[in-house]
C-alpha positions as CSV (number, residue, x, y, z in Angstrom):
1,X,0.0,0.0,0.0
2,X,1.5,3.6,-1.3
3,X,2.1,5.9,1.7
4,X,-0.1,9.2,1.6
5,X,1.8,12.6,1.7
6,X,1.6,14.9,4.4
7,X,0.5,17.3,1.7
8,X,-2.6,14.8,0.5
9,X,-3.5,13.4,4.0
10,X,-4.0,16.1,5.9
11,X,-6.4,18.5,6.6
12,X,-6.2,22.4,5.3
13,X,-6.2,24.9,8.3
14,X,-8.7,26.1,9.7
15,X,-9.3,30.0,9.8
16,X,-8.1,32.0,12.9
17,X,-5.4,33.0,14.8
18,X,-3.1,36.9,14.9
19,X,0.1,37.9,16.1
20,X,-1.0,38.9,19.9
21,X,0.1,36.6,23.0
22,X,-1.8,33.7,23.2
23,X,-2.0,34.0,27.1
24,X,-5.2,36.2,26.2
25,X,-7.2,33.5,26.0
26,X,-8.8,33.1,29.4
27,X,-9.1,28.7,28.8
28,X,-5.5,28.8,28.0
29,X,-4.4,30.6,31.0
30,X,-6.4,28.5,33.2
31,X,-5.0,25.7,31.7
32,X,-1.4,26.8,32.0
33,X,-2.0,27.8,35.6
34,X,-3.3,24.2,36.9
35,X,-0.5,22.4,34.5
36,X,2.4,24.7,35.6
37,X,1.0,23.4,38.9
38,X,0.8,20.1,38.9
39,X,4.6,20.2,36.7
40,X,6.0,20.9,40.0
41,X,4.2,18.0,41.8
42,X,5.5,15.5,39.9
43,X,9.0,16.9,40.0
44,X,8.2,16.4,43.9
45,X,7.0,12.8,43.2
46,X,10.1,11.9,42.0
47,X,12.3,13.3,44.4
48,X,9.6,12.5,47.6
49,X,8.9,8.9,46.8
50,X,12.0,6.7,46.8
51,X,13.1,8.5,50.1
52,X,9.1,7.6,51.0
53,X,10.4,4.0,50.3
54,X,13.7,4.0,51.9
55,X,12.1,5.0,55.0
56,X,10.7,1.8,55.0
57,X,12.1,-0.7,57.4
58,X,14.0,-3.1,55.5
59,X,13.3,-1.2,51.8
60,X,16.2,-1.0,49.4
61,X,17.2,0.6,46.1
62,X,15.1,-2.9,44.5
63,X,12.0,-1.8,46.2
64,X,12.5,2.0,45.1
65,X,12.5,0.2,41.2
66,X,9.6,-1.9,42.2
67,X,7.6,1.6,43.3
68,X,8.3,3.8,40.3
69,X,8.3,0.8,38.2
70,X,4.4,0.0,38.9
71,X,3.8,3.6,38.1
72,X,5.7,3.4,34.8
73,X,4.1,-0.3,33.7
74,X,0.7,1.0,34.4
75,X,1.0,4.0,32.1
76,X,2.5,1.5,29.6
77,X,0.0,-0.5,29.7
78,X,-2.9,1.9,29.8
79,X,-2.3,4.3,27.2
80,X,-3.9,2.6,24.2
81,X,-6.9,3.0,25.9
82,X,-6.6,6.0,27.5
83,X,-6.0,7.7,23.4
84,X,-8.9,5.7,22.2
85,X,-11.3,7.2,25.4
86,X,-10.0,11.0,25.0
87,X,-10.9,11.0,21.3
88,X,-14.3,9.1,22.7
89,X,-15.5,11.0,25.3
90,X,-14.8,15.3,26.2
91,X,-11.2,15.4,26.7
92,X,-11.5,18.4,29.6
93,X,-13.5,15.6,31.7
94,X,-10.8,12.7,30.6
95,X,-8.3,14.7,32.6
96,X,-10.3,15.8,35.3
97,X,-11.1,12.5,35.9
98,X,-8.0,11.3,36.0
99,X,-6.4,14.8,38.2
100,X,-9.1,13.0,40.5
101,X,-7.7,9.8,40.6
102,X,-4.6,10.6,40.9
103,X,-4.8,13.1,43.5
104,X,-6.3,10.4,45.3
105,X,-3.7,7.7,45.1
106,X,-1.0,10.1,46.2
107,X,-3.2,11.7,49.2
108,X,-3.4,7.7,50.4
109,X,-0.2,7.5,49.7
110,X,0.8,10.4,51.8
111,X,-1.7,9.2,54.6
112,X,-0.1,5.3,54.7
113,X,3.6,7.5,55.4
114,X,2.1,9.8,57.4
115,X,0.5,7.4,59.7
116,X,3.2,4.2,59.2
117,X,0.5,2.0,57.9
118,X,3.1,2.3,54.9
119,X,4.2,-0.8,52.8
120,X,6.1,-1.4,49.6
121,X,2.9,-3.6,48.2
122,X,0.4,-0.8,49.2
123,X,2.7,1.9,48.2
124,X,2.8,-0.5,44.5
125,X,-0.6,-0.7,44.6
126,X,-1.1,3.0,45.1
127,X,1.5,3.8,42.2
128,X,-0.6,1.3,39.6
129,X,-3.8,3.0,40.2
130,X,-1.5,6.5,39.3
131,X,0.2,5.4,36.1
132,X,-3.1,3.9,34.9
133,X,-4.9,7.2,35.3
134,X,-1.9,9.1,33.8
135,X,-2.5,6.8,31.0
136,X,-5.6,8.7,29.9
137,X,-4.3,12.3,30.9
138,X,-1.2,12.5,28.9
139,X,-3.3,11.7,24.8
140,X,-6.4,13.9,26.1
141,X,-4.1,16.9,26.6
142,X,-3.0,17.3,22.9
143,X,-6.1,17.1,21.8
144,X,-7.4,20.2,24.1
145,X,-5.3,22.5,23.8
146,X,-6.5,23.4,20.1
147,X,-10.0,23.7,21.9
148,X,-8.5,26.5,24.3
149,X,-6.9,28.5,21.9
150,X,-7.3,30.2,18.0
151,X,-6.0,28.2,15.2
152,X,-2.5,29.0,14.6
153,X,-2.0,29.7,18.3
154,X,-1.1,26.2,19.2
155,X,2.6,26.4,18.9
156,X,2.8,29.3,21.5
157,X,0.4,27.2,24.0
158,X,2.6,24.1,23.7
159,X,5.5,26.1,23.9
160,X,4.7,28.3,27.2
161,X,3.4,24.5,28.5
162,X,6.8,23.4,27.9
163,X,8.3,26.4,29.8
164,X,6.0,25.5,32.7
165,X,7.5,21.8,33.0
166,X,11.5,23.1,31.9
167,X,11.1,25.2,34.7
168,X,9.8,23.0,36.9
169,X,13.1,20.6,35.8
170,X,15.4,23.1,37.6
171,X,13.5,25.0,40.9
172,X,11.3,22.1,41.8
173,X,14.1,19.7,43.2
174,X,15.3,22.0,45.3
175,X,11.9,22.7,46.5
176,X,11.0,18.9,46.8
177,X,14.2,18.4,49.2
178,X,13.3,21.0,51.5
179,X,10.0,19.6,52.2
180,X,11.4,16.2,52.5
181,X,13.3,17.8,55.0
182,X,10.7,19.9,56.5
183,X,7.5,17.8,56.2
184,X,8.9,14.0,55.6
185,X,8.1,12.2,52.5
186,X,4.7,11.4,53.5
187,X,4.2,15.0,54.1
188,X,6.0,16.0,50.8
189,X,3.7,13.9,48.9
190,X,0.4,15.5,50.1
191,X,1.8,18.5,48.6
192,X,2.2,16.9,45.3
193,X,-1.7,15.0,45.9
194,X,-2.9,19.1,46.7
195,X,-1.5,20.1,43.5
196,X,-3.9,17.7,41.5
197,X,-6.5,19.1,43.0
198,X,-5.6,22.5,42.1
199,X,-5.1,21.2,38.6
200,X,-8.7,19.7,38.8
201,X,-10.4,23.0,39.9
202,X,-8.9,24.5,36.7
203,X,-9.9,22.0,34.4
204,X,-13.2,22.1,35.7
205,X,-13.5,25.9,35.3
206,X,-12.7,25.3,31.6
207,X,-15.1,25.4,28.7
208,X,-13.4,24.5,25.8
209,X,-15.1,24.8,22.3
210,X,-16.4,21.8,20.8
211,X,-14.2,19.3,19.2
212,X,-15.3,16.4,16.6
213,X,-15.1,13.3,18.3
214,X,-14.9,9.7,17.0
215,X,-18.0,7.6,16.2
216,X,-17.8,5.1,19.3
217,X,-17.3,1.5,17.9
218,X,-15.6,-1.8,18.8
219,X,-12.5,-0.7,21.0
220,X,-9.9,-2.5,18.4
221,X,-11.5,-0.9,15.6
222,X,-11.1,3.0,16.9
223,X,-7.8,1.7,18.5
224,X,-6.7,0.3,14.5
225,X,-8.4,3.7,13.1
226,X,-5.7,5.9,15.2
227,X,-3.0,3.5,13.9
228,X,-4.1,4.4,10.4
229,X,-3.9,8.1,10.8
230,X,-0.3,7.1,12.1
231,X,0.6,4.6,8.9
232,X,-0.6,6.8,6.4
233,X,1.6,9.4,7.2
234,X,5.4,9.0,6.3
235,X,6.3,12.1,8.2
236,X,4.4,10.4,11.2
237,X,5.6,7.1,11.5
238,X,8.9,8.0,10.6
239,X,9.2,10.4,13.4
240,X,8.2,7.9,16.1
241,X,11.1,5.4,14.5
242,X,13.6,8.6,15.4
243,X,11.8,9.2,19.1
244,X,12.2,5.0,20.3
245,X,15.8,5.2,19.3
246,X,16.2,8.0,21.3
247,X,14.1,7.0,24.4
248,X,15.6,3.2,24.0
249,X,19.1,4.5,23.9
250,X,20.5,7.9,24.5
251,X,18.3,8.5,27.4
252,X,19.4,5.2,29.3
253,X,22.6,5.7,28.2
254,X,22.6,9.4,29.8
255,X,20.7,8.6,32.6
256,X,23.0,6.0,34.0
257,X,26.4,6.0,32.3
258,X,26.6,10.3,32.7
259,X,26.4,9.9,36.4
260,X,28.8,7.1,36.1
261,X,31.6,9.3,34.3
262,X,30.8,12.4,36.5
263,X,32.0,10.1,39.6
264,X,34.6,8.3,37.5
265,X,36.8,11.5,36.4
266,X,34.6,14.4,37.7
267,X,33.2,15.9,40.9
268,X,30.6,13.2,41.3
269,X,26.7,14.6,42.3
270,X,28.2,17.9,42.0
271,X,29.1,17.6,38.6
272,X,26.4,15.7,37.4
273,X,24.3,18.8,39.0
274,X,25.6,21.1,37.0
275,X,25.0,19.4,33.8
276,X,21.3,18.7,34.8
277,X,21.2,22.0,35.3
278,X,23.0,23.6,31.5
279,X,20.5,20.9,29.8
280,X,17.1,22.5,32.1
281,X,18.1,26.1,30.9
282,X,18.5,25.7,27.6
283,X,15.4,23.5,27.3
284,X,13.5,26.7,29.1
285,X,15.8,28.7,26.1
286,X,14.1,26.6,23.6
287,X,10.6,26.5,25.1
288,X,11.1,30.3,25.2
289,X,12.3,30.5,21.8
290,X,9.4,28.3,20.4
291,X,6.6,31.1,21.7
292,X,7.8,32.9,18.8
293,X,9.8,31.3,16.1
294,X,8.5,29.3,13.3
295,X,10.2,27.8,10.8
296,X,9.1,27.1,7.2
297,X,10.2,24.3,7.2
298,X,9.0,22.4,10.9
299,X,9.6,19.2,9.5
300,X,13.5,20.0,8.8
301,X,13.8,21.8,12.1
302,X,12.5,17.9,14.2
303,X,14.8,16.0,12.2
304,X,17.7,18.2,12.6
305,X,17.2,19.2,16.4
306,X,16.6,15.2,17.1
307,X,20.2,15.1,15.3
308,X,21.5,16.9,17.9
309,X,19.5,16.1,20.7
310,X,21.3,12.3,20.2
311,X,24.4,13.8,20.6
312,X,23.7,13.7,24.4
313,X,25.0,10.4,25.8
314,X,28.6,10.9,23.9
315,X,28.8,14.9,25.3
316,X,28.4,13.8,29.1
317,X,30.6,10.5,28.6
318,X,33.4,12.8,26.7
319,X,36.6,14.0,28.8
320,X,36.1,17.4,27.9
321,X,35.7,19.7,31.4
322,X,32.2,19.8,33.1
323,X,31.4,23.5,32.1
324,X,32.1,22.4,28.7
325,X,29.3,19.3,29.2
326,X,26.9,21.5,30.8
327,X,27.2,24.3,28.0
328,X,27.3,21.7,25.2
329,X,23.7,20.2,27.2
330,X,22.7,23.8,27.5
331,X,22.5,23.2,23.5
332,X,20.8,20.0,23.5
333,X,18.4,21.1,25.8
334,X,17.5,24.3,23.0
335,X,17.2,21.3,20.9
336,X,14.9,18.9,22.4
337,X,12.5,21.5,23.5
338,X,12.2,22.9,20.1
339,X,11.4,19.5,18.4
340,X,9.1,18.2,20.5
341,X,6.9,21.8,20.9
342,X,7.2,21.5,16.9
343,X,6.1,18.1,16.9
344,X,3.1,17.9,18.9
345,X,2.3,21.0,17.3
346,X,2.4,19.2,14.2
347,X,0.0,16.7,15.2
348,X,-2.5,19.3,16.3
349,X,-2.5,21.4,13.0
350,X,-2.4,18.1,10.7
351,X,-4.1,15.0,12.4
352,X,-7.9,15.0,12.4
353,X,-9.3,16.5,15.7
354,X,-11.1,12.7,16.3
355,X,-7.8,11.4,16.3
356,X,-5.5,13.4,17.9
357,X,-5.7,11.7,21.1
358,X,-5.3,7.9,19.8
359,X,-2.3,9.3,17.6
360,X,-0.6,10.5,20.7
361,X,-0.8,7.5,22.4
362,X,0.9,5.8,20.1
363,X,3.9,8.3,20.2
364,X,3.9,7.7,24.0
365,X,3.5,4.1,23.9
366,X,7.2,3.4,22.0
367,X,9.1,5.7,24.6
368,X,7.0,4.3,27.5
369,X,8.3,0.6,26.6
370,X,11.4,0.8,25.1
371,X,12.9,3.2,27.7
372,X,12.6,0.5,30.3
373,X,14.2,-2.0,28.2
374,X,17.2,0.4,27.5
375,X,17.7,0.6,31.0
376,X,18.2,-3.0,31.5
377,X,20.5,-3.7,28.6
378,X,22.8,-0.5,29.1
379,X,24.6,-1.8,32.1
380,X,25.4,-5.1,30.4
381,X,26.6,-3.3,27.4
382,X,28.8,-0.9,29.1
383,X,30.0,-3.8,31.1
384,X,31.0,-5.3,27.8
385,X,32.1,-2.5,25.4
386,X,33.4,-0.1,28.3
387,X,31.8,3.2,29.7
388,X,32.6,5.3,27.2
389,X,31.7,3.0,24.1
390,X,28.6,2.2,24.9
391,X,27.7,5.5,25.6
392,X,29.3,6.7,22.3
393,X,27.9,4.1,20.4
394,X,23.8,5.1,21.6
395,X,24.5,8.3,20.3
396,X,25.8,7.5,17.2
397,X,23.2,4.4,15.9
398,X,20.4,7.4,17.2
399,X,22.0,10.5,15.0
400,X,22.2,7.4,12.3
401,X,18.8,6.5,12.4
402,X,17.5,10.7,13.2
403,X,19.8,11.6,10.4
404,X,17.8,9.0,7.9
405,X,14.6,10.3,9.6
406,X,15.5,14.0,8.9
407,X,16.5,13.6,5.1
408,X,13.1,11.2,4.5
409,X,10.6,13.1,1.9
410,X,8.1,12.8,4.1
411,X,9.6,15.0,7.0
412,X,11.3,17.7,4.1
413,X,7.8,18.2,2.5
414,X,6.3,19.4,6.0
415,X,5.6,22.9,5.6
416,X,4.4,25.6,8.0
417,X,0.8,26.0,7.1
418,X,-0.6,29.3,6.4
419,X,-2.9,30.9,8.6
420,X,-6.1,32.3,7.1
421,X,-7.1,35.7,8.7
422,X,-10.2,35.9,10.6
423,X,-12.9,37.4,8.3
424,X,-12.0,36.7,5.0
């Protein structure tokens, strides 16, 4: 079966959108407010729980991986469904419902610390029932925000969303260890469960415009109706080949062997902080930079910043000095934040409104899996190749494969669409 063109497949734009910020639209801002929110929360989540865990009598790093790992298996697991039931039902009361839910599991989660009734199995438990519901935020929220703001306003929104999480990447772990500190775990995590309320007062306020919705059917008929929109589009599928490599290998590959070379040859945790910290602020750089700027050419500008974001895992396993790492992440971090406001823009201008949600999920679903196996194979591989190697090796099959992605027809022929003035 040919492969449709982006130029053939998808859908003309619609008519809207002007020059002024897109913070004037009163859903937006709400929107922004309770997600800018609830960023911070789960930047305290993942500094509050495994110290929740360790606090445990007995608990270990392995019960730490069992925790965040039930979080992390749920969401795999759900997210199929949660795409298919945002493009279903209202997408504003898909997230509200699960703000609920998970408020809820991490306010009983703060209550079994608080009150030592904790356990690692109820603390699994507990973690399940929040991936799952994560599951069905994370598709619904591409799919709303073009019902919050003008057409052609989209990039802006995703951008300033961005911002809100970048940011929330370098304050919030400071802010998380001071409530450890302060408050306890337990205490630290009914912080993060009063942010999801916060976030579910918002979305409740909303009242976003009407969006089409998909005809309900047989669940693996819808769910084989979002892989189409997927298939049918080169620039699409092609893309997501480019994202697994880099969530299966770079990430693991920075995630455990930087820290690794940071202790081996630099200042350990101190080091290591510092080049967290050069890839946050150029990621809120590039957030920033994506208000405003865009390109002709968005489907040049993915391939190319995925290009360099694989560059990542060889930078921070180099010998070069750590103010050289953190700058040279600094520049990666411009990167990724730039492609992925331009992709999910992308998604929101060119995939049918019905299917926005079940496309997403999709896109979620590769990094959601493969990330976890790249985590188990990259200490066996560096074990074999050496440190450096391995690390070397992630980035340069991911620029291979990006590079192939960037130069595919599909991804060259994306164009910016043009915006049609309101009124004419």
């Amino acid at each position: 079966m040919s492969v449709q063109s982006s130029t053939t497949a998808d859908p003309a734009p619609q008519v809207g959108a002007t020059r002024r910020s897109v913070m004037r639209h009163r859903q937006f801002g709400l929107l922004f407010v309770g997600q800018a929110l609830s960023a911070v929360g789960d930047r305290l989540f993942m500094v509050a729980m495994p110290f929740a865990v360790l606090s445990l009598p007995g608990a270990g790093a392995g019960d730490v991986g069992l925790v965040l790992g039930a979080s992390a298996l749920s969401l795999a697991m759900f997210v199929l469904v949660g795409g298919v039931m945002a493009d279903r039902l209202p997408r504003q009361l898909t997230m509200l419902a699960s703000d609920v839910v998970r408020g809820l599991a991490q306010a009983a989660s703060a209550a079994v610390l608080l009150t030592d009734h904790a356990t690692v199995t109820n603390l699994v438990v507990l973690q399940a029932v929040y991936g799952g519901a994560e599951a069905f935020f994370r598709p619904a929220m591409l799919g709303l925000v073009p019902q919050v703001v003008d057409a052609g306003d989209e990039q802006a929104a995703n951008a300033l969303l961005s911002l809100s999480t970048n940011l929330s990447m370098v304050l919030a772990p400071a802010l998380a260890g001071v409530l450890v500190i302060v408050l306890g775990p337990g205490g630290a995590l009914a912080v993060d469960a009063a942010t999801f309320a916060v976030s579910a007062a918002t979305l409740s306020a909303l009242r976003p415009r009407s969006s089409e919705k998909a005809e309900p059917g047989h669940f693996l008929a819808d769910l084989a109706g979002g892989w189409r929109e997927v298939r049918t589009r080169s620039w699409v599928w092609s893309t997501l080949i480019a994202f697994s490599a880099y969530h299966a290998l770079v990430l693991p590959a920075l995630f455990v062997l930087g820290p690794q070379v940071a202790n081996d040859i630099r200042d350990g945790a101190s080091s290591w902080g510092w080049i967290t910290a050069g890839f946050g602020v150029g990621a809120v750089t590039g957030s920033l930079l994506a208000v405003r700027w865009k390109p002709s050419r968005p489907g040049v500008t993915i391939g190319s910043t995925l290009c360099l974001a694989s560059a990542q895992a060889a930078i921070c396993a180099s010998s070069l000095p750590t103010w050289a790492v953190a700058g040279f992440e600094a520049v990666t971090g411009v990167g990724v934040a730039l492609c992925f406001t331009l992709w999910e823009t992308a998604l929101q201008e060119r995939i049918p409104a019905s299917a926005q949600s079940r496309v997403s999920s999709f896109d979620y679903l590769g990094s959601l899996t493969l990330m976890p196996l790249g985590y188990v194979l990259v200490g066996p591989l560096s074990s074999s190749l050496g440190t450096r190697p391995a690390a070397v090796g992630a980035s340069v099959v991911t620029g291979a494969i990006c590079l192939a992605v960037a130069f595919s027809r599909g991804l060259r022929r994306l164009q910016r669409l043009p915006v049609v003035p309101a009124g004419t």
